[in-house]
N, C-alpha and C positions, 0 to 999 in steps of 0.2 A: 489544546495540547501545550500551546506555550505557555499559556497560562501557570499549566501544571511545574513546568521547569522553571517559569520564573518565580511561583510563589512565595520560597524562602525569602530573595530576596527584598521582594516588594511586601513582604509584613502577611501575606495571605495562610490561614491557618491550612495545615496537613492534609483534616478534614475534608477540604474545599477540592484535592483532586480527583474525586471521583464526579462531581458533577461537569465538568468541561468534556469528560471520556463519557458521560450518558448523555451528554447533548450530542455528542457526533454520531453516538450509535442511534439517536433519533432521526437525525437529521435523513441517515444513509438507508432508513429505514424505510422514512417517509419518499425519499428519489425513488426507490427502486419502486415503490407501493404507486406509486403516478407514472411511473414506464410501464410498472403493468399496467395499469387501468387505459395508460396511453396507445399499448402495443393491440390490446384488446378493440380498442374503440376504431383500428385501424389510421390511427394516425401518423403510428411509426413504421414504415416498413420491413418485413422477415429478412433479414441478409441473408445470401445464399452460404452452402458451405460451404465454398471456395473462397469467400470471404470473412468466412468467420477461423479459417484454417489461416490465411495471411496475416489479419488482425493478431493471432496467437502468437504466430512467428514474430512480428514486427514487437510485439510487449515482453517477450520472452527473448526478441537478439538487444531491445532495450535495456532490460534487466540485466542481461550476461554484460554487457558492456559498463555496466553501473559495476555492477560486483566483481570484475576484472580490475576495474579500477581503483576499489575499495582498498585494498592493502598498501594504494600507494600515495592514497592522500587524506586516509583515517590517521596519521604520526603529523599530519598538519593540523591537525583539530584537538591537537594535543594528547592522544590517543599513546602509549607508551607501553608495548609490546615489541616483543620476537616478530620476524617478520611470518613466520609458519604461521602463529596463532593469527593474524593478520589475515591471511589464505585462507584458514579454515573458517574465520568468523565470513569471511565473502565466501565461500562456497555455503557454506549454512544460511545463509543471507538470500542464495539465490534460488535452494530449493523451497524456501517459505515464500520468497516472490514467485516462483511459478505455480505452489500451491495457491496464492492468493491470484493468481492470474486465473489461474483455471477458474476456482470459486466464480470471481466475478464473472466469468464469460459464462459458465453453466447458470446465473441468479439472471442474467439479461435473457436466456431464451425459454 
């Protein structure tokens, strides 16, 4: 991915950003494809609900606190918006993080 942001700079053609983005989607392809084969074999063990309900809470009061904080230190990064639009990119920020939470916790079971 840095790759991809630094290209301009470092001479790298246009072209070239799509294969750093098909190597991660390999990469994340092949982990998930050996936790199956691992959960399978009995190597990893079933976490109860009660654990996978905590885990949820814990990446999702992680998230909220990421994206609470977005509006107030995205204008450090050089970021040059209204503070609203600022809000709304963290609230929009936080429901794609908890779609993306969810995904991963339903792809692990």
């Amino acid at each position: 991915m840095m790759l991809g942001v630094f290209a301009k700079p470092l001479g790298i053609p246009s072209g070239f950003d799509t294969i750093p983005i098909l190597g991660a989607v390999i990469f994340f392809y092949l982990g998930y494809r050996a936790g199956k084969k691992a959960k399978a074999a009995g190597q990893i063990p079933a976490a109860s609900d009660s654990q996978k309900r905590k885990q949820f809470a814990l990446m999702v009061a992680s998230c909220a606190v990421a994206c609470v904080a977005m509006p107030f230190l995205l204008p450090a990064t050089g970021v040059a918006l209204p503070f609203a639009e600022l809000v709304v990119i963290g609230v929009v920020s936080f429901f794609i993080c908890i779609g993306a939470i969810w995904l991963g916790m339903k792809m692990r079971t």
